[in-house]
N, C-alpha and C positions, 0 to 999 in steps of 0.2 A: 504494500500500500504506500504510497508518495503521500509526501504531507504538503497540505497546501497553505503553510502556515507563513507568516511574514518571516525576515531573518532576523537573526536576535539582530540588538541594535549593542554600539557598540559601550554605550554605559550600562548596560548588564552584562556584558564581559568583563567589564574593569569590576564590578561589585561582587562577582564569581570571583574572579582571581584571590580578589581580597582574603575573600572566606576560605579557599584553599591554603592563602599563605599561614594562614591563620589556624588552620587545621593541623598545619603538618610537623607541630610542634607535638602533637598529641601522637603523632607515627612516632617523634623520636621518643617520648616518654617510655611509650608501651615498649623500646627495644631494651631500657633502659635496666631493669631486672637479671635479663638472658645475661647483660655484659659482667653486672655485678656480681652474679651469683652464680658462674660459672663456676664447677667441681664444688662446688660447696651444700653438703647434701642436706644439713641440717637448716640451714639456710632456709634452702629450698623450701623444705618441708614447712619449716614456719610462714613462708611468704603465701605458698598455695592453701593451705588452711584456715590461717590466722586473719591475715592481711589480703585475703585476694577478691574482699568487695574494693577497699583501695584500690587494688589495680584493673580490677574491671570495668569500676564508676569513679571514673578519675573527675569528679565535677567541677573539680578546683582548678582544673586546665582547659585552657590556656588561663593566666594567671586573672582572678579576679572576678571568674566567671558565675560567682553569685551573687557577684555587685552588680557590675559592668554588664546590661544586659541593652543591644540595643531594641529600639522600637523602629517597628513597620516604617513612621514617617520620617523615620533620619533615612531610609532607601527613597523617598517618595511616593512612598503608598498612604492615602488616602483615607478608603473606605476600608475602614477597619476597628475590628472590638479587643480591645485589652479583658482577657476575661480569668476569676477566679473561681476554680470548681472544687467542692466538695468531694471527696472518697467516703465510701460506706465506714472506711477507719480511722474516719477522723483527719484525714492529711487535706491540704489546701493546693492545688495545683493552679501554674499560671499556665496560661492560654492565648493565642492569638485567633481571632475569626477575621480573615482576609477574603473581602467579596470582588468578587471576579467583574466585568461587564452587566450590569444587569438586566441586559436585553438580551446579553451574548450567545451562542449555539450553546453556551458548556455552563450558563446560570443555573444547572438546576444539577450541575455537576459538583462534589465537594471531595477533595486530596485531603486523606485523614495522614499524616505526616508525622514520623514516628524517627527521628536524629539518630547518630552514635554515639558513642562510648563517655563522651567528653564535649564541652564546653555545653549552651543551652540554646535554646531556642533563635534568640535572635542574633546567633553567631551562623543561623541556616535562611536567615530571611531574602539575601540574596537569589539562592533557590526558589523560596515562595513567591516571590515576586516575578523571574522566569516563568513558573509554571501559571499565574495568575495573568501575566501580560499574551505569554506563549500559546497558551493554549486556551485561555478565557473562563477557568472554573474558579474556583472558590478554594481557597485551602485551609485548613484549619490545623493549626502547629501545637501540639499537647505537650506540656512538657513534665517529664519525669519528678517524683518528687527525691527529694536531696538535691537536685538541679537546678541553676539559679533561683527564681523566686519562690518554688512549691520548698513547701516542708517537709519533713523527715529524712527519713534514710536510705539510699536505694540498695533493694536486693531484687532476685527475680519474681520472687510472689506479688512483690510491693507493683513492681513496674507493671508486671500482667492486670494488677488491678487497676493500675492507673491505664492504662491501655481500653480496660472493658469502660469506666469511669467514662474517658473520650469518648467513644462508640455511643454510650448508653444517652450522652448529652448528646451527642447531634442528633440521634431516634428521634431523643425528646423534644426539641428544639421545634417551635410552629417554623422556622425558616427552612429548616434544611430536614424535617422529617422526610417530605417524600423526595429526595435529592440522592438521585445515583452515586453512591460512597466508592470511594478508590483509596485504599488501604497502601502509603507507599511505605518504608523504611532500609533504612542505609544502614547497614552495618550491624551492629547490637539492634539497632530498628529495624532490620529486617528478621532477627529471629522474636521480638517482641511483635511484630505484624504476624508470620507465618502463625502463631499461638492464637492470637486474636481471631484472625479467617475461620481459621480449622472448628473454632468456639462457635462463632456467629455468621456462617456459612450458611445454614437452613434458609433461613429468614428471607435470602433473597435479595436484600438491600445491598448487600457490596456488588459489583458490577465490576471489582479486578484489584490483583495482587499483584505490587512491583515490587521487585527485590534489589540491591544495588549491596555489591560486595559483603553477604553475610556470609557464616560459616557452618559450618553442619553441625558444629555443637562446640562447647564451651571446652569441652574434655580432648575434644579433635583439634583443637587450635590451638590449644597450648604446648604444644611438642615445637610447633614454627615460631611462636613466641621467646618460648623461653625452654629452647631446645632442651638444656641438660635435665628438666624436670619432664621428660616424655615419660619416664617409669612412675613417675609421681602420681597420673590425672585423676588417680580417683579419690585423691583428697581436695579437687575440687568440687563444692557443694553448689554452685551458681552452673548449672546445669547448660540451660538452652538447649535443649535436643529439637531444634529443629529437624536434624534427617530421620527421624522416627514420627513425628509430628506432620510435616509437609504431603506423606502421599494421602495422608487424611483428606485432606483438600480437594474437593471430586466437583464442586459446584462452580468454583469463581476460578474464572481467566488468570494466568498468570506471566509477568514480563518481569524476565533478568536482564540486570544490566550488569554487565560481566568489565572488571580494569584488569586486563590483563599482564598488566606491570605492579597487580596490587603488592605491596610489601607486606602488607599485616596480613591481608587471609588469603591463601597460597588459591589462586584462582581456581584448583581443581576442585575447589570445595564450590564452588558458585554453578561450576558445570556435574557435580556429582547432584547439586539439589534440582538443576533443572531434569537430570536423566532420570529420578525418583518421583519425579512428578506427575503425580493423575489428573494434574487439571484439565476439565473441557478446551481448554486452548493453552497453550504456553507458547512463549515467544523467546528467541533466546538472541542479544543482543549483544557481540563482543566490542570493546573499547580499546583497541590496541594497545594507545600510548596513555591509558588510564591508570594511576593506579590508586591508594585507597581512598586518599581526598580529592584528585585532580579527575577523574572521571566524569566528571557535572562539565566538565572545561573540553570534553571531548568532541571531536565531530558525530553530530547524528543522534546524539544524546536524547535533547529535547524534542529532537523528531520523533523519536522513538517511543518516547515517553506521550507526546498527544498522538503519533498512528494509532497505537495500543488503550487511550482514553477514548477517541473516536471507534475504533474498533467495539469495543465491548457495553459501549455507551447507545449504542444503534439498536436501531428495533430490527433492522434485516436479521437474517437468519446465518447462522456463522460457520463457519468447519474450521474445524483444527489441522492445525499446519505445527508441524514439527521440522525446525531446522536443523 
């Protein structure tokens, strides 16, 4: 499918850049362990047990990141809600609701936006604002709690809840209840998405799953991480089994976007999740010179991202195509 979409323009390139250069402080962080704590087994053992929400939910990076949070209209955006949502346990999540054209082909379309590992929300509004101008929908940025402005602490039960939390607010919401949802997440956000789908799949409201550089599981990626602890994985407790979770997924379309220069999650994990996949449609989308933050800065990226939103957004009748 060709996308008939305008071309980015060149001050959202310069605003992409930004957020990549910005990101790639958090690649070197995550290498930062493997170097330190090489042959050292005791170490090790302490770091993977003890201390390894620290290094999964680094929210402290890049530095300040629960100050320093920017807003929508320091990019230019406009029409938009600063929002604080409640958790059934008490936590306070902050939110952004970013509205698209509201005449537009894709107003009735909403990007539920799901970040990685490190910094917060408006360290990814660059993107929202891409996918809002690019493609004309609506996107809705949830952020993690322990992550700039939400309270608590983040582990994986906490995030999953704050994942359903998002989901359960746009249902609810008179604007965007009956609004075709697209579930996207990058990274750590993509095994927090792939749990969410596979939950609220039934229902019918999501109309598609992007995935962008995640990994098959938390116990599988730490052997690349932090090579000398591979005999270690099972004293990690922050699980993510996405590759056991994903071929659940039978009802909603799914699009990977694959950096094939990723540095943190060894790209064969990106194509082992698409190969495991039972969705009605999957799309499989390689980025040559992409790797774990710079992939958004790729050629075809954004194309890929509205063929795949137009795609499964349509009332025609669809077949799946496996590349």
């Amino acid at each position: 499918m060709s996308s008939s979409n305008p071309p980015i323009p060149p001050a959202s390139t310069s605003y992409l850049e930004q957020t990549v250069s910005l990101l790639t402080s958090v690649a070197n962080y995550m290498r930062l362990p493997a170097i330190a704590s090489t042959g050292i087994a005791a170490i090790l053992t302490s770091l993977l047990y003890f201390k390894q929400k620290a290094l999964i939910y680094p929210s402290h990076i890049p530095a300040n990141s629960r100050l320093d949070i920017p807003k929508p209209s320091d990019f230019g955006i406009k029409d938009f809600e600063e929002l604080v949502i409640p958790t059934d346990d008490g936590e306070k999540l902050s939110a952004y609701y970013i509205r698209g054209p509201r005449a537009g082909k894709n107003s009735n379309v909403t990007i539920l936006m799901f970040h990685g590992n490190a910094g917060n929300i408006g360290h990814r509004l660059p993107i929202a604002r891409m996918l809002v101008n690019f493609i004309g929908c609506n996107v809705f940025m949830l952020e993690y709690r322990g992550y700039g402005a939400s309270t608590g602490e983040p582990d994986e039960s906490g995030l999953n809840l704050d994942a359903q939390t998002g989901l359960d607010y746009l249902r609810q919401r008179a604007e965007t209840r009956d609004h075709k949802l697209i579930v996207y997440g990058q990274s750590l956000g993509g095994a927090v998405s792939v749990k969410l789908v596979a939950k609220n799949q039934a229902r019918g409201d999501i109309a598609g799953l992007i995935l962008e550089n995640t990994f098959l599981s938390m116990r599988k990626l730490i052997p690349s991480v932090v090579p000398p602890a591979k005999y270690l994985t099972l004293l990690c407790h922050q699980v993510w089994p996405s590759d056991s979770i994903l071929p659940n997924i039978t009802k909603v379309p799914t699009l990977f976007l694959s950096g094939l220069q990723d540095e943190i999650v060894p790209p064969r994990h990106m194509r082992q999740l698409y190969e495991i996949s039972t969705a009605p449609i999957k799309r499989w989308k390689p980025l040559p010179g992409g790797d774990h933050n710079s992939s958004v800065l790729e050629e075809g990226y954004f194309e890929a991202v509205a063929d795949f939103v137009a795609e499964v957004t349509s009332e025609k009748p669809r077949e799946q195509t496996r590349l």
